[in-house]
C-alpha positions in Angstrom: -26.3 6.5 -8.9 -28.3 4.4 -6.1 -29.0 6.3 -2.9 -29.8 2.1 -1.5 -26.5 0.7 0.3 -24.5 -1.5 -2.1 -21.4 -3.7 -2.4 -20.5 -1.8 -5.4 -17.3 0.6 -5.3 -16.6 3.2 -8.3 -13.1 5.0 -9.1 -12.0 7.4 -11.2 -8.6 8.0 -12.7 -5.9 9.1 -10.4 -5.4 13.0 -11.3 -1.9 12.6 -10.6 -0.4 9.3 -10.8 3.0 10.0 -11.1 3.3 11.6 -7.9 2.8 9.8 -4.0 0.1 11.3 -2.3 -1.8 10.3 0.2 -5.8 10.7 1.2 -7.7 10.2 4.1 -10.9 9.8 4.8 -13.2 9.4 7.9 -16.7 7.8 8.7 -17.7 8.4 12.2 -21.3 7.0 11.1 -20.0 3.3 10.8 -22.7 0.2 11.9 -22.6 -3.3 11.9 -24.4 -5.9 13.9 -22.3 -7.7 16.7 -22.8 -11.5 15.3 -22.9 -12.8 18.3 -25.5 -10.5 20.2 -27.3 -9.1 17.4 -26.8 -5.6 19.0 -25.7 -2.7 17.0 -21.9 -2.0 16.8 -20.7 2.1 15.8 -17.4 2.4 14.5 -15.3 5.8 13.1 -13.8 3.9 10.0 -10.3 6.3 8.6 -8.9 5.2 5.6 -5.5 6.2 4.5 -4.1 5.6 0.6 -1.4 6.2 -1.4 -3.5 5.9 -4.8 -2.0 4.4 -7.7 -3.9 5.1 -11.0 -7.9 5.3 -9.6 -9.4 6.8 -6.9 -12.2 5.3 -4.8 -15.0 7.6 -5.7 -16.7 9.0 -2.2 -20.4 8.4 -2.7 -20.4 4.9 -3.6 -17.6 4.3 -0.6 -20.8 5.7 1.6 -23.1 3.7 0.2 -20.6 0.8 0.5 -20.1 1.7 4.4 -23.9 2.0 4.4 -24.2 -1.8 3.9 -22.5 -3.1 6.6 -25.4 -1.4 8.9 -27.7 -4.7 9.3 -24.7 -7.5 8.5 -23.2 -9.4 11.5 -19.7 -9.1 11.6 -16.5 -9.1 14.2 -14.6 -6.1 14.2 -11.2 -8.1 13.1 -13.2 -9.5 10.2 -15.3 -6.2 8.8 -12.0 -4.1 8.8 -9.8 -6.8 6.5 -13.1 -7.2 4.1 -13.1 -3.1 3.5 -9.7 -3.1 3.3 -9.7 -6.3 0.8 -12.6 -4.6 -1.1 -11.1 -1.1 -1.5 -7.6 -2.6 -2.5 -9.6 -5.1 -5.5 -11.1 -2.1 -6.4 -7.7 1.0 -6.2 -5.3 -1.3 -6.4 -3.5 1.4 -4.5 0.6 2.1 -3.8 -0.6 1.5 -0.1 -3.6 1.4 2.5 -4.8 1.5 5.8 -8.2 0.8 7.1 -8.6 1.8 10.9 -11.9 0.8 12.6 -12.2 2.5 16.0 -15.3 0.9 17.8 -17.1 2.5 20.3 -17.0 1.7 23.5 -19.0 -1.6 24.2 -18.9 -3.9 27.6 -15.9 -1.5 28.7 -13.7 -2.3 26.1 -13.0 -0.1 23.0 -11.7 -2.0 20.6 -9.8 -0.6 17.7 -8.7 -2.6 15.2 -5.9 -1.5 11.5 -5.0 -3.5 8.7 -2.8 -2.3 5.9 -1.9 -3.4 3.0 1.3 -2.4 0.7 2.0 -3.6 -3.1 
């Protein structure tokens, strides 16, 4: 597997797909570029699933969070396109993507998106 950031997100088989159970994960090492400043943007991204029957595996979700690092993007819009990614690639029971961006100009801004089948 690529140590190079990459669009690409792997699964494996849900261990136990008969049962609800939820994981969640945490990225306090999250970058993007502010589109319209060109300045650096550091987010903690937490996702929460109920998986259905794969598993977002965790290396490639780093290197997939990895890619984002020189990309311009508003917070609104970078938090539905991981969500939108990570549900084409589970198709989980249900999901939450929570981007909490640091403080910039004063505000924090934290932004959640969820999506349920």
């Amino acid at each position: 597997m690529s140590t190079q950031p990459s669009k690409s997100l792997d699964t494996f088989p849900n261990p136990k797909p008969e049962r609800d159970y939820e994981i969640r994960m945490e990225c306090p090492e999250f970058t993007c570029v502010c589109p319209k400043t060109g300045q650096p943007d550091f987010a903690t991204i937490r996702i929460r699933y109920v998986p259905d029957q794969t598993c977002v595996e965790l290396k490639s979700l780093k290197l997939y969070l990895w890619s984002y690092r020189d990309e311009g993007a508003f917070h609104e819009a970078v938090t539905n396109k991981i969500l939108d990614d990570l549900v084409a690639a589970t198709q989980p029971r249900k999901m939450t993507v929570e981007a909490d961006f640091y403080v910039r100009g004063g505000i924090r801004t934290v932004v959640e998106a969820t999506h349920t089948a």
